[in-house]
C-alpha positions in Angstrom: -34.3 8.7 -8.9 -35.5 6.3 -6.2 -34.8 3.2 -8.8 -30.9 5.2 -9.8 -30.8 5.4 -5.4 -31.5 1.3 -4.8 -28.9 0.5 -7.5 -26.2 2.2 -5.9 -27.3 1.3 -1.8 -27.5 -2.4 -4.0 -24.2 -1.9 -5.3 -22.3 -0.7 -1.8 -23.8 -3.6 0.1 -22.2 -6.0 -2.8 -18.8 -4.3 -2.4 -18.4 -4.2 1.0 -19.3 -7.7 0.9 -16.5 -8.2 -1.6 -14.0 -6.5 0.7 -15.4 -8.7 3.7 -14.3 -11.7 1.8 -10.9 -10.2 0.3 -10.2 -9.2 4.4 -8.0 -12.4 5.2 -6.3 -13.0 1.9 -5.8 -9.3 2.0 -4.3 -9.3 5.6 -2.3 -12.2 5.0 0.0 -11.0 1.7 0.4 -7.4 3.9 1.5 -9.4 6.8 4.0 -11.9 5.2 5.3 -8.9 3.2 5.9 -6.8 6.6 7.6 -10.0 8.2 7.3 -8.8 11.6 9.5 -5.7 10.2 6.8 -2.9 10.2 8.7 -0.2 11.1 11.5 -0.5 8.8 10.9 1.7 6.1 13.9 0.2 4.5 13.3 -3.6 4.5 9.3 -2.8 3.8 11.0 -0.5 0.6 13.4 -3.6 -0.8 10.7 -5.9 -0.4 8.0 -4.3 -1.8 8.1 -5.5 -5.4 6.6 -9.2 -3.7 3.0 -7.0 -2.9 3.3 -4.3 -5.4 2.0 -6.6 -8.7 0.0 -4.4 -10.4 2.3 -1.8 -11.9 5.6 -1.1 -13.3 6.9 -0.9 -10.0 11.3 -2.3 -10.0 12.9 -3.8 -7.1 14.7 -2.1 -4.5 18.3 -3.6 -3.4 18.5 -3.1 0.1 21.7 -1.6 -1.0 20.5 1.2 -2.4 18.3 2.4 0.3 21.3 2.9 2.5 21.9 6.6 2.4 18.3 8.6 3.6 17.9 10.8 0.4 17.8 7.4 -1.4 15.6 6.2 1.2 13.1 9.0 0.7 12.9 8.9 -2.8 11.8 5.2 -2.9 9.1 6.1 -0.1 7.9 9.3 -2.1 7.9 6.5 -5.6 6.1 4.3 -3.6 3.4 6.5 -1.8 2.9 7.5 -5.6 1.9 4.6 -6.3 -0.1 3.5 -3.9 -1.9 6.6 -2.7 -5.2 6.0 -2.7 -5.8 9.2 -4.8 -3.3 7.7 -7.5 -4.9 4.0 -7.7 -6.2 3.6 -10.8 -10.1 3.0 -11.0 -9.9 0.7 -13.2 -7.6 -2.1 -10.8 -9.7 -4.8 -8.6 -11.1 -4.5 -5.3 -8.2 -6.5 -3.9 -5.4 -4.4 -5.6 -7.3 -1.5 -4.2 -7.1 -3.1 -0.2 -3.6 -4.1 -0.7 -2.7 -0.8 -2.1 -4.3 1.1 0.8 -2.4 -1.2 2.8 0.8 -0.6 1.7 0.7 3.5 2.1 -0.6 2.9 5.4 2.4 1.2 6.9 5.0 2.9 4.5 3.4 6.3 6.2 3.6 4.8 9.2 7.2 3.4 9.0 8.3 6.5 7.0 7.4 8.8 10.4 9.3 6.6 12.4 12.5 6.9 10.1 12.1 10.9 9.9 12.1 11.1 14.0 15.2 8.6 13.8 17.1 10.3 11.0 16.2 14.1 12.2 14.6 14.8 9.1 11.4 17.3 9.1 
């Protein structure tokens, strides 16, 4: 039980090593996708396809997200997607960060566009 408690202290250290070095590249693709535009649920939503690689996920017209029922169902697709209980194990370190990324500031920009749409 000792040797089983090294490899996984071993194992920790090496990934938050990994995400120390995915940090920047990480940051950067989150903050060229938000474009300055972080509370904007709707240009976050319509450009979301350029971070969102990893999955089956379509592209958004801005178009579309005009109405706020429309608006909410691409933010509950979205958080479905990239809730970090819904990530798939099985996608890379990287994938993982940028995922978290994204349902952080689609929460955040989603709150925003509830208090300014008077939705609950």
């Amino acid at each position: 039980s000792v040797q089983k408690l090294k490899e996984e202290n071993q194992l920790e250290i090496r990934i938050e090593a990994e995400r120390a070095r995915l940090y920047d590249p990480v940051y950067n693709r989150i903050e060229a996708w938000k474009s300055g535009k972080a509370d904007d649920i709707r240009y976050l939503l319509s450009n979301l396809s350029t971070v969102l690689t990893w999955c089956d996920w379509k592209q958004i017209d801005s178009s579309d997200l005009v109405m706020p029922k429309k608006v909410k169902i691409a933010y509950m697709k979205a958080v479905a997607k990239t809730h970090p209980d819904k990530i798939p194990s099985s996608l890379e370190l990287e994938q993982k960060m940028i995922a978290e990324n994204i349902f952080s500031t689609l929460s955040e920009a989603w709150e925003k566009f509830k208090v300014d749409n008077n939705m609950n």
